[in-house]
C-alpha positions as a printed Julia matrix, in Angstrom:
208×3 Matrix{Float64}:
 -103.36  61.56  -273.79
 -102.26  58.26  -274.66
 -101.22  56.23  -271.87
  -99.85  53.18  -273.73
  -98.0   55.18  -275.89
  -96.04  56.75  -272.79
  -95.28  53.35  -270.99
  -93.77  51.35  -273.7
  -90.69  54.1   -273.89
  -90.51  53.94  -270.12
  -90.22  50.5   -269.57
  -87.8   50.17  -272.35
  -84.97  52.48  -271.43
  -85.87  50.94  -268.1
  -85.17  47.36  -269.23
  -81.85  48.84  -270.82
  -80.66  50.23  -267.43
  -81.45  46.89  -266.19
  -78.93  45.37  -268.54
  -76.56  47.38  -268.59
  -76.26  47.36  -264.85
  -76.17  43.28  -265.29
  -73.28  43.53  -267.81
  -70.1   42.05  -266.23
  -67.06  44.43  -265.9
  -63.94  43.08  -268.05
  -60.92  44.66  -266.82
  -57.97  43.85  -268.92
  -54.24  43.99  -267.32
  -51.78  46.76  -269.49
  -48.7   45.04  -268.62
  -47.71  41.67  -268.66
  -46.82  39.99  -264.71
  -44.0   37.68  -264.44
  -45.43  34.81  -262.37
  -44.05  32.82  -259.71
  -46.38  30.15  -258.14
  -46.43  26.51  -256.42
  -46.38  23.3   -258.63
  -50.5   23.1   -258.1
  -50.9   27.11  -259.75
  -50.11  27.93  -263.65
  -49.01  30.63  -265.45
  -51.35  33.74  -266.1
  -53.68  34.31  -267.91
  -52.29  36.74  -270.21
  -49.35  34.54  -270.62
  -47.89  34.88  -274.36
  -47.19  31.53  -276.44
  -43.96  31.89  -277.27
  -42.21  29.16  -279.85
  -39.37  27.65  -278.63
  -36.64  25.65  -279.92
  -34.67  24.53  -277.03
  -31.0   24.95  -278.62
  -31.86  28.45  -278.22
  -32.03  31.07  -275.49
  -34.88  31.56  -273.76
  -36.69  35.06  -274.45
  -39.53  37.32  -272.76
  -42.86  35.18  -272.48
  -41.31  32.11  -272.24
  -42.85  30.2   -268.87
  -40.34  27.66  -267.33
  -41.66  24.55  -264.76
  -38.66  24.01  -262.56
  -38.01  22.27  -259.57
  -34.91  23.85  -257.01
  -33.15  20.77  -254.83
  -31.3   21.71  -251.73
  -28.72  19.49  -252.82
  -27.07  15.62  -252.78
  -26.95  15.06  -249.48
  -30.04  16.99  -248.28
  -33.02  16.51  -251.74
  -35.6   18.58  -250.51
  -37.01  21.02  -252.33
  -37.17  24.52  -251.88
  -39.03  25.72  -254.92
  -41.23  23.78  -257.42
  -43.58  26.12  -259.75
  -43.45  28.26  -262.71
  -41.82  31.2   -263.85
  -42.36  33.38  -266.38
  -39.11  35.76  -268.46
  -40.49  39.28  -268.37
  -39.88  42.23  -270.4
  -36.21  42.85  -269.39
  -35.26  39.15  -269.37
  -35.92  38.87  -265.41
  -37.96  35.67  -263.39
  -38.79  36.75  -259.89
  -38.23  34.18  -256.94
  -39.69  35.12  -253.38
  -36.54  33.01  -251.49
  -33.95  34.07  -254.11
  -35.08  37.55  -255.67
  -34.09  38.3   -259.51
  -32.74  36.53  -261.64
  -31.46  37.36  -265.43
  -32.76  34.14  -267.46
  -33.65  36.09  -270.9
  -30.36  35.54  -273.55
  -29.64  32.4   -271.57
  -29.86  28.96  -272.94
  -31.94  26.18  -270.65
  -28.52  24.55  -269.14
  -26.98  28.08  -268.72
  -30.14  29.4   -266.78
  -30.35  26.28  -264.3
  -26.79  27.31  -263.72
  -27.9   30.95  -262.74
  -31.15  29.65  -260.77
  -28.83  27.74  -258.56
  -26.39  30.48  -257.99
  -29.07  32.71  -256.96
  -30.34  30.37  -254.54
  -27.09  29.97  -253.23
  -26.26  33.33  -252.71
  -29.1   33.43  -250.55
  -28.59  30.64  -248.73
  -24.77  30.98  -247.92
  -23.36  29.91  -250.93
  -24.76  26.03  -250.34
  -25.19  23.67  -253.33
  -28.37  23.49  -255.22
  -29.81  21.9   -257.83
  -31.87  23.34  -260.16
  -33.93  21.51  -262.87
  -35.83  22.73  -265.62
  -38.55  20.76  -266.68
  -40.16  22.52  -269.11
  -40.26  25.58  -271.38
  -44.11  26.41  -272.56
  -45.55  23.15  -273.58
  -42.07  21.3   -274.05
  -40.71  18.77  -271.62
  -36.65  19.04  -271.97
  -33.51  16.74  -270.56
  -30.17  18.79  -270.49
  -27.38  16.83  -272.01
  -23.84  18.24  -271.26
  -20.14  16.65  -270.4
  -18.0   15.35  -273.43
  -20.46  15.45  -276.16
  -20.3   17.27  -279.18
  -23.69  19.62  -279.2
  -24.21  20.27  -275.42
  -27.63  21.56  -274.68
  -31.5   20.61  -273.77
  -33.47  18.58  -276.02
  -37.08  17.34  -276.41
  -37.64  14.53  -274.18
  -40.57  12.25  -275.59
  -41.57   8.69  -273.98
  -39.29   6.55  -274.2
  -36.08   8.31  -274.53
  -33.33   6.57  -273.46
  -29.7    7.92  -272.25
  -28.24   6.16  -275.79
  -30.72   8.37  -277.34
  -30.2   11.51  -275.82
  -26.14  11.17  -276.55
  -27.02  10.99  -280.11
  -29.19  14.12  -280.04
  -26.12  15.54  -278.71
  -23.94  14.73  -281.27
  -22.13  11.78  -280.21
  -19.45  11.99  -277.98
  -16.1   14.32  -278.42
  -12.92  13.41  -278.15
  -12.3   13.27  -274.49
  -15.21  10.85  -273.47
  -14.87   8.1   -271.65
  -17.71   5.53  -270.5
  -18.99   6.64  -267.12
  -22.58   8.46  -267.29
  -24.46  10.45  -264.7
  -28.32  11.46  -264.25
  -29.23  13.95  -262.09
  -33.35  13.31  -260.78
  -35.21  15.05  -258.07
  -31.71  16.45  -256.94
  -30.16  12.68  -256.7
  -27.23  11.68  -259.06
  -27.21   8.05  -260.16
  -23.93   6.9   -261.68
  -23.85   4.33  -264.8
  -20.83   2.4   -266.11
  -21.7    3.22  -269.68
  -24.49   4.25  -272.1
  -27.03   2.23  -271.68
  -30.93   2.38  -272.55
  -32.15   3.22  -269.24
  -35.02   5.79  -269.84
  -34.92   9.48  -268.72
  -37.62  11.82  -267.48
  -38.49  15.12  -267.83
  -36.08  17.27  -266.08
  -32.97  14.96  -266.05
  -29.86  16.06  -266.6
  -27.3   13.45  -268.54
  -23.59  14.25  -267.88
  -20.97  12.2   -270.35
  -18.07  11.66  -268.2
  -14.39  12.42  -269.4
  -12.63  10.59  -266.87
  -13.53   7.02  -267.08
């Protein structure tokens, strides 16, 4: 009998055993996780890209970096981190539970972010700013303008700037102008160029 010719199968469907055993596992998730983490974590890793044009409402997939003030008086924060729109339009916070976001537009979902966080918390005020949706820093413009609404903050942008993204002003405005930033509301006498970050929200007073 032929010895070599018995040892060369052998150690080959050894040497695949070997391999195979080496072979990492890949275990793939078969639904999609809403995420809700601190400012250091990011979304998931089976996270869809979703487009998004910010005049629109926001839709499953799209991941939102937000930042929850207490309020005026007291700024803290009580939730900075991401968020993710699941399947049925829900984000999930651990201090405020769920929260419908999906068919809601950017300004209309901080609006429900800070209601849930009230309800929780005895009905105090919060703020609630929006940051981001996917890869697209925003500023909410709203008051007496005519085109209410976020818009694409780039370097640079000024609060002149983001009333004419807006549309101008309506018919009611007067002069005064407010930014909201990390939960603090700074009052100007008029439109000015002061710059905005991402986040701010630019109210177009129609009192003054």
């Amino acid at each position: 009998m032929n010895l070599k010719l018995l040892f060369v199968p052998v150690v080959t469907a050894a040497a695949l055993v070997l391999s195979a055993c080496s072979m990492p596992k890949i275990s793939m998730p078969s639904v999609k996780i809403p995420f809700v983490g601190d400012s250091e974590e990011g979304p998931p890793a089976d996270d869809p890209v979703v487009p998004f044009d910010p005049r629109k409402p926001l839709t499953y997939g799209c991941t939102l970096k937000l930042t929850v003030y207490r309020g005026a008086r007291d700024t803290s924060k009580v939730y900075s981190g991401n968020v993710m729109v699941d399947r049925e339009g829900l984000v999930k916070f651990k201090d405020a539970g769920q929260v419908k976001l999906g068919g809601l537009t950017v300004p209309q979902a901080a609006k429900a972010i800070q209601s849930a966080f009230g309800r929780k918390n005895g009905a105090a005020i919060f703020q609630a700013q929006i940051e981001k949706v996917e890869a697209m820093p925003l500023v909410t413009v709203n008051g007496a303008v005519r085109s209410p609404g976020a818009i694409q903050w780039f370097e640079g942008l000024t609060v002149s700037q983001a009333l004419n993204a807006a549309g101008g002003h309506d018919a009611s405005a007067g002069r005064a102008v407010y930014v909201v930033r990390e939960g603090v509301r700074h009052f100007h006498g008029s439109v000015d160029n002061s710059t905005l970050e991402p986040g701010d929200t630019v109210s177009f007073s129609s009192d003054l």
